[in-house]
N, C-alpha and C positions, 0 to 999 in steps of 0.2 A: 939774500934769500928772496927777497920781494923784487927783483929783475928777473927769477924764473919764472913767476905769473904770468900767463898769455894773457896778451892785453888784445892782440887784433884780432881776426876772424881767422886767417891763416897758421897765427900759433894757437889757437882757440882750438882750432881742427886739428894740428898736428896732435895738443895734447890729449884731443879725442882717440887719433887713431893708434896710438900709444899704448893708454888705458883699454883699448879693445882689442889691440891681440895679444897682450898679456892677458884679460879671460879670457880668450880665445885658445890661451895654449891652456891655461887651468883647466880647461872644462873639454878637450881634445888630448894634445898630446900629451901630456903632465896630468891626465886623469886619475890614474893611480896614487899620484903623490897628494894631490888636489882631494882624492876621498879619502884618504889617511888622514890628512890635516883638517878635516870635519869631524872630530872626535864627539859623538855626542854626548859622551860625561864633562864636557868642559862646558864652561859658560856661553851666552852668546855671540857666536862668531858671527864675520862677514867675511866675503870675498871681495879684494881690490886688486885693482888695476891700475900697474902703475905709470907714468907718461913714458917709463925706460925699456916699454913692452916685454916688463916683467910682472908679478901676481903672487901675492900673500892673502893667507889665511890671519885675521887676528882679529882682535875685540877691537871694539868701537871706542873711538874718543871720549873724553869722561867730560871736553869742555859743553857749555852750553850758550848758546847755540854752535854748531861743529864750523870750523875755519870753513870746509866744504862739504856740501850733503853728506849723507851715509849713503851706503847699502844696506841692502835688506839684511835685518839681525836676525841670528839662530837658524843659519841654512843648514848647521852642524846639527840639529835634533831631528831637523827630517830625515837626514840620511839613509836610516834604518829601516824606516816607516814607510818607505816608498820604493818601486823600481830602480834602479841605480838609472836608467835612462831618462824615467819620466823625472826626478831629481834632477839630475842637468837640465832638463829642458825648462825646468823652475827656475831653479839658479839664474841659467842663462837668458830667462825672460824679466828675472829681475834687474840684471847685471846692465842689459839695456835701457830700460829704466834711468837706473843710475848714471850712467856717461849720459844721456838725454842731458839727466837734471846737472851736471858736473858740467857740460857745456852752455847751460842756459844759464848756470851763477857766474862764470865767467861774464856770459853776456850783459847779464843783469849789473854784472860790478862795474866792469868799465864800460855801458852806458852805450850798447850797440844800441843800433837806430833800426827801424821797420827794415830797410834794404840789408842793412850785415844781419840781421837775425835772420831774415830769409836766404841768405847767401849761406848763412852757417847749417843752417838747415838744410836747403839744397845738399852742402857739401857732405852731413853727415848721412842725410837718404840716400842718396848714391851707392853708397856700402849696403853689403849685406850685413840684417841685424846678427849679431851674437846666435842668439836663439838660432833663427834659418843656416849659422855656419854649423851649430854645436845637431841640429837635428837631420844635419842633409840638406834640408828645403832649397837652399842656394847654389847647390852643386846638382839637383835636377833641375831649376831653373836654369841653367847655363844649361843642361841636357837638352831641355824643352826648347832653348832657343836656338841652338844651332840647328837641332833634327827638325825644327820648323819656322825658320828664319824669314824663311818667300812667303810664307803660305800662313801663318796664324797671325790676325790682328792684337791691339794688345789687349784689348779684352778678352781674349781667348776664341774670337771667332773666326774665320777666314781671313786673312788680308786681300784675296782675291776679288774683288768682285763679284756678287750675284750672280749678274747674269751671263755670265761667261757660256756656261750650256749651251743658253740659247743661240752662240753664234757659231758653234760646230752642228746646229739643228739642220738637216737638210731634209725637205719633202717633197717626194714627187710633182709635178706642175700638170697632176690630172685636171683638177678643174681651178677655173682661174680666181672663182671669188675667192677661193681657202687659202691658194695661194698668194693673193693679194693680201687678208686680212692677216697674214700668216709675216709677210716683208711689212706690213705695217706693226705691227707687234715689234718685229726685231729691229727695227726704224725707233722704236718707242722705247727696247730695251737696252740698245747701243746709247743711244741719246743719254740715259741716267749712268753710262760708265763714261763719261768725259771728264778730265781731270777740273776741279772745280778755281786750279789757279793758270792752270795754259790751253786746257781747252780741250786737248788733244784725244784723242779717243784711246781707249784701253788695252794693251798688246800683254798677250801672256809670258813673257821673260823680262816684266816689269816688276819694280815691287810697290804695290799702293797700301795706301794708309785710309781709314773711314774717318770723318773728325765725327765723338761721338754729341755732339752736339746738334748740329746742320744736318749728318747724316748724307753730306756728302763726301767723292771721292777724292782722291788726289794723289801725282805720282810722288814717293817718296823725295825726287831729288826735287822736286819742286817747291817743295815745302822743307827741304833738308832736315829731310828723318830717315838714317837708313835703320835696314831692320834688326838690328842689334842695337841699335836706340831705341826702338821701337818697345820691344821686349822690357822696358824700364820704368814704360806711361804707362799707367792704368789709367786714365781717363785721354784719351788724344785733342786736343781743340784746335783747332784750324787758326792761322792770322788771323782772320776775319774775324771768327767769335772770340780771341783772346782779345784782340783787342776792344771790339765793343764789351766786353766783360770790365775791361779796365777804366774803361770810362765810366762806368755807372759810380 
């Protein structure tokens, strides 16, 4: 029994993504059987998940301390009490929770280092949480990102560059100083859209990225983020400031 234990970061993850689409179908397609099995005249139930990407309802372990975390106890008494949506979307914010802590005792038992807990981490953030599959949120997010892959940064703001406007601007050359002051402006707003790792100035069937740190630009392939990567970073940081981040 003790050789099914994930010992490395790879079976660590496997056993996560296991336990997560088995609540994944409890709380989705096996929702009917999933609120049946919350009886609230029974005792303290939980929902598990198990690494065979299957899901029971049942009581909680009686040992103490538990071989492995729990789930959250008596999701069976709210049942009743609540929207049958806003209820899943309980459930399913706990359930998360839970595989978190089920992957971090893993971690904690056999003794991962700063690098595997940040790698198991990376691996499990990657997924959509439970909650965002069980409420939709990850199925317009994949909406959001296809219908605006070129065009929205990942903080939700343009990935275009600002100034773009300005260089379909054209004005008559009635008199010369407006127009001079007019090509120095656009001199000065071309200059802020050059890619801040090749240099090169900014073409509209390009896709760029903002780092939100520097606040400057850059072309996706230069920095090798394209925009379906992109869609993934809430915070973007550039070479430059990641790495001076890491040295501090």
């Amino acid at each position: 029994m003790e050789n099914t234990v994930p010992r490395t970061v790879e079976e660590v993850f496997n056993d996560f993504k296991g336990r997560r689409a088995g609540l994944i179908k409890a709380l989705t397609t096996d929702v009917e059987k999933f609120y049946q099995s919350c009886d609230p005249e029974k005792e303290n139930l939980c929902l598990y998940g198990l690494p065979n990407e299957t899901w029971e309802v049942n009581l909680p372990v009686e040992e103490v301390p538990p071989e492995l975390p729990e789930p959250a106890l008596g999701i069976n008494f709210a049942r009743d009490g609540m929207q049958e949506k806003d209820w899943l979307s309980l459930v399913a914010v706990h359930s998360d929770s839970w595989l978190l802590s089920v992957a971090f005792y893993f971690g904690a038992r056999f003794g991962f280092g700063k690098s595997e807990r940040k790698r198991l981490f990376q691996m499990t953030n990657d997924l959509p949480t439970v909650f965002e599959v069980v409420t939709g949120a990850a199925k317009q997010a994949r909406d959001a990102a296809h219908n605006n892959s070129s065009k929205s940064k990942s903080s939700g703001k343009p990935r275009q560059p600002e100034p773009q406007p300005k260089e379909v601007k054209v004005s008559p050359p009635t008199m010369e100083d407006e127009s001079g002051e007019e090509e120095e402006e656009e001199e000065e707003e071309q200059g802020a859209t050059l890619c801040g790792a090749c240099g090169d100035n900014y073409a509209t069937d390009e896709f760029w990225i903002c780092c939100d740190i520097c606040e400057r630009w850059f072309h996706g392939k230069c920095v090798k983020i394209t925009p379906a990567k992109a869609e993934h970073i809430k915070q973007y940081k550039c070479p430059s400031c990641s790495s001076k981040r890491a040295r501090v």
